[in-house]
C-alpha beads as a LAMMPS data file, in Angstrom:
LAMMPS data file: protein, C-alpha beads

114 atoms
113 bonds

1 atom types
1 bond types

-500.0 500.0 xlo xhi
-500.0 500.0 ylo yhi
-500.0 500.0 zlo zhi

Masses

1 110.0

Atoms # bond

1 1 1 222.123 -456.124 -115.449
2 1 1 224.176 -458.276 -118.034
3 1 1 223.716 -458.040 -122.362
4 1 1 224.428 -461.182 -123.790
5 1 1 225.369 -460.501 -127.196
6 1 1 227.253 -461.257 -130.619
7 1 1 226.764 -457.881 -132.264
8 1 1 229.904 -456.230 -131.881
9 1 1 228.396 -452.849 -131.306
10 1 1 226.409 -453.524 -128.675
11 1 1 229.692 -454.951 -126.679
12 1 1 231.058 -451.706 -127.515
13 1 1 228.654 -449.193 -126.404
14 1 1 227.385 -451.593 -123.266
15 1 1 229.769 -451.857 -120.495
16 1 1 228.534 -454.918 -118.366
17 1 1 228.451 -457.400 -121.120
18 1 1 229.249 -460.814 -121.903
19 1 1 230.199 -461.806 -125.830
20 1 1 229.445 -464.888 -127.529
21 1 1 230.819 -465.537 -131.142
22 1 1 228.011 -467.329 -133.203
23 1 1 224.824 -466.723 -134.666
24 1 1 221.732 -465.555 -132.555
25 1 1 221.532 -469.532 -130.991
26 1 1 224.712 -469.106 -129.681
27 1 1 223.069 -466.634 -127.792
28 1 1 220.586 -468.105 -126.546
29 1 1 222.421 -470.827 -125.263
30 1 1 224.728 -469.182 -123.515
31 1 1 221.128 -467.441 -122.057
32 1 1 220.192 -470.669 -120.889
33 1 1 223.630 -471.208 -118.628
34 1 1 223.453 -468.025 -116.978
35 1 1 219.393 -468.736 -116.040
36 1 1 220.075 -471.425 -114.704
37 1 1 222.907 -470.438 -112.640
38 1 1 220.390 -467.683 -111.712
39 1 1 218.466 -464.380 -112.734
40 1 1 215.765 -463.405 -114.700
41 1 1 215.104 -462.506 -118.335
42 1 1 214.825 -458.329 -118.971
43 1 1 214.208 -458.357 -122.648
44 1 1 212.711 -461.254 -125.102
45 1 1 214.496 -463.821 -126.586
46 1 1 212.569 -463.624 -129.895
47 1 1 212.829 -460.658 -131.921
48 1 1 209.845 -458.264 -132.037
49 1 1 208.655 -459.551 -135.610
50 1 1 209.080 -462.721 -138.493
51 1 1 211.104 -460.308 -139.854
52 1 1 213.862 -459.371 -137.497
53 1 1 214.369 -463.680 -137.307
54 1 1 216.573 -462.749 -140.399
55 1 1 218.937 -460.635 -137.847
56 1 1 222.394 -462.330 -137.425
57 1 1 222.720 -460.152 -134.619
58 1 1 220.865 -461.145 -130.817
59 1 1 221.618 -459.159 -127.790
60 1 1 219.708 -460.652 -124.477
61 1 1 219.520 -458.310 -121.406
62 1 1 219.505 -460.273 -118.031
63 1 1 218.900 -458.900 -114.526
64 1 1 221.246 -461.412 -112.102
65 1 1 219.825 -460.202 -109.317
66 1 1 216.657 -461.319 -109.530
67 1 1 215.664 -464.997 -109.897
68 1 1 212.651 -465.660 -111.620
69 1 1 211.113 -468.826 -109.494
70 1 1 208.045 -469.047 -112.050
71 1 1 210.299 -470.413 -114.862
72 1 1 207.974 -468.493 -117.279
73 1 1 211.874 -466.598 -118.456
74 1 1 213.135 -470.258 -119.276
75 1 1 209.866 -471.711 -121.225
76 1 1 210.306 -468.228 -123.248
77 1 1 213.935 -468.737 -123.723
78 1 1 213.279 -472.705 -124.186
79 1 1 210.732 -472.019 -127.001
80 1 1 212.770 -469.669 -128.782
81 1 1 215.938 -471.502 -129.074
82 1 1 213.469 -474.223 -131.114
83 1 1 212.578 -471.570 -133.565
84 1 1 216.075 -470.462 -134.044
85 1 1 217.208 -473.892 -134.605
86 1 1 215.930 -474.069 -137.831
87 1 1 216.843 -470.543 -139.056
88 1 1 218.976 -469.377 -141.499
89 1 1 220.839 -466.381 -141.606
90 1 1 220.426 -465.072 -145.421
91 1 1 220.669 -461.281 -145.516
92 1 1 222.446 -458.735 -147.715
93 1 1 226.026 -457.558 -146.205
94 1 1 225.158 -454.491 -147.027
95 1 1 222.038 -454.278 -144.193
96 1 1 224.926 -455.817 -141.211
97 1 1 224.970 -452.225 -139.920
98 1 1 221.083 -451.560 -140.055
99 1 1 220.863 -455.552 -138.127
100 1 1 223.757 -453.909 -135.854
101 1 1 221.783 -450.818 -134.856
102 1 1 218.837 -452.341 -134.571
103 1 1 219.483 -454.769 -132.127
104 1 1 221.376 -451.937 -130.218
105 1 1 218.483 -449.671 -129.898
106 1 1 216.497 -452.898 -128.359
107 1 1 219.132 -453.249 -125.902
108 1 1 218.864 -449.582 -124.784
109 1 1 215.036 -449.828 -124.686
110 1 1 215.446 -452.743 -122.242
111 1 1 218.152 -451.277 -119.964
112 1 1 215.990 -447.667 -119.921
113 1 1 218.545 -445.747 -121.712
114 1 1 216.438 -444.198 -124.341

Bonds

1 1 1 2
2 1 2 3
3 1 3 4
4 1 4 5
5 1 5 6
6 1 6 7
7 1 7 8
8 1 8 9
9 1 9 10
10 1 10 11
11 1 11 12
12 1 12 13
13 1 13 14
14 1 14 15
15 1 15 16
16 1 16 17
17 1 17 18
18 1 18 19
19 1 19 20
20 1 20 21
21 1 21 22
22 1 22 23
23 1 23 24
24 1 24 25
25 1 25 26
26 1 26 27
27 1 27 28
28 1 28 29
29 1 29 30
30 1 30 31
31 1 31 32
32 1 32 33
33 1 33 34
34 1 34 35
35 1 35 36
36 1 36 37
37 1 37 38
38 1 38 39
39 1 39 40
40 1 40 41
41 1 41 42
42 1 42 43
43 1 43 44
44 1 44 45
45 1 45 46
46 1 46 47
47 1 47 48
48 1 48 49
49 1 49 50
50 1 50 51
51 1 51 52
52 1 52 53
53 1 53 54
54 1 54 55
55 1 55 56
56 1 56 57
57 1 57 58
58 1 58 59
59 1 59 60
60 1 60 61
61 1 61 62
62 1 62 63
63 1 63 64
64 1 64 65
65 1 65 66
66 1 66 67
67 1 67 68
68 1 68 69
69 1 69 70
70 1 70 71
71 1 71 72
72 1 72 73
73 1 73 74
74 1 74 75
75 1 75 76
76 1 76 77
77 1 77 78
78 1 78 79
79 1 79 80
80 1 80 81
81 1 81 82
82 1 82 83
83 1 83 84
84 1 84 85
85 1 85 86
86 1 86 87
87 1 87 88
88 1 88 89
89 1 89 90
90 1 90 91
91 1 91 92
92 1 92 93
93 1 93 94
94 1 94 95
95 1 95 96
96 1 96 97
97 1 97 98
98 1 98 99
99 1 99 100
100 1 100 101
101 1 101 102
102 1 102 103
103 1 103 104
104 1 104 105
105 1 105 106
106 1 106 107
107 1 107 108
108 1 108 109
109 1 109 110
110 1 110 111
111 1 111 112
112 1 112 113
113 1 113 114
């Protein structure tokens, strides 16, 4: 398993990870390069709700080792970089640790650590 992330605390609690600097497209893009050199999606690449879209923060769990021939991981991953495309990333500086946590605890859900 690889995280593909830009939320510094994420690449500092996770070992295997891989850091992008950017905003939650970034992300996702870089998401796209390692599918299609291979592996399969572990967690989604839209947040759980309209209101986590606000999150500067994206953290994508991939599983290298297994290649996902249906191409349902890239249509996922294909839809959601069109909805980021348009977002902004308007938030209060004073949430950047609640976004931070957040997207950490979503990571640990999807690598079974909590």
């Amino acid at each position: 398993m690889i995280v593909i992330s830009n939320n510094p605390l994420v690449l500092e609690e996770i070992d295997n990870n891989h850091t992008v600097k950017g905003t939650p497209l970034d992300v996702l893009l870089e998401v796209r390069k390692f599918l299609n050199s291979g592996g399969s999606l572990v967690s989604m690449p839209l947040p759980a709700n309209q209101r986590l879209f606000i999150n500067p923060y994206r953290s994508i769990v991939l599983d290298e080792t297994l290649k996902d021939s249906s191409m349902r991981g890239m249509v996922l991953l294909e839809n959601a970089i069109e909805r980021f495309r348009s977002q902004t990333f308007n938030y209060e500086a004073s949430a950047d640790k609640d976004f931070s946590l957040m997207d950490l605890e979503q990571v640990k859900i999807a690598l079974g650590m909590i």
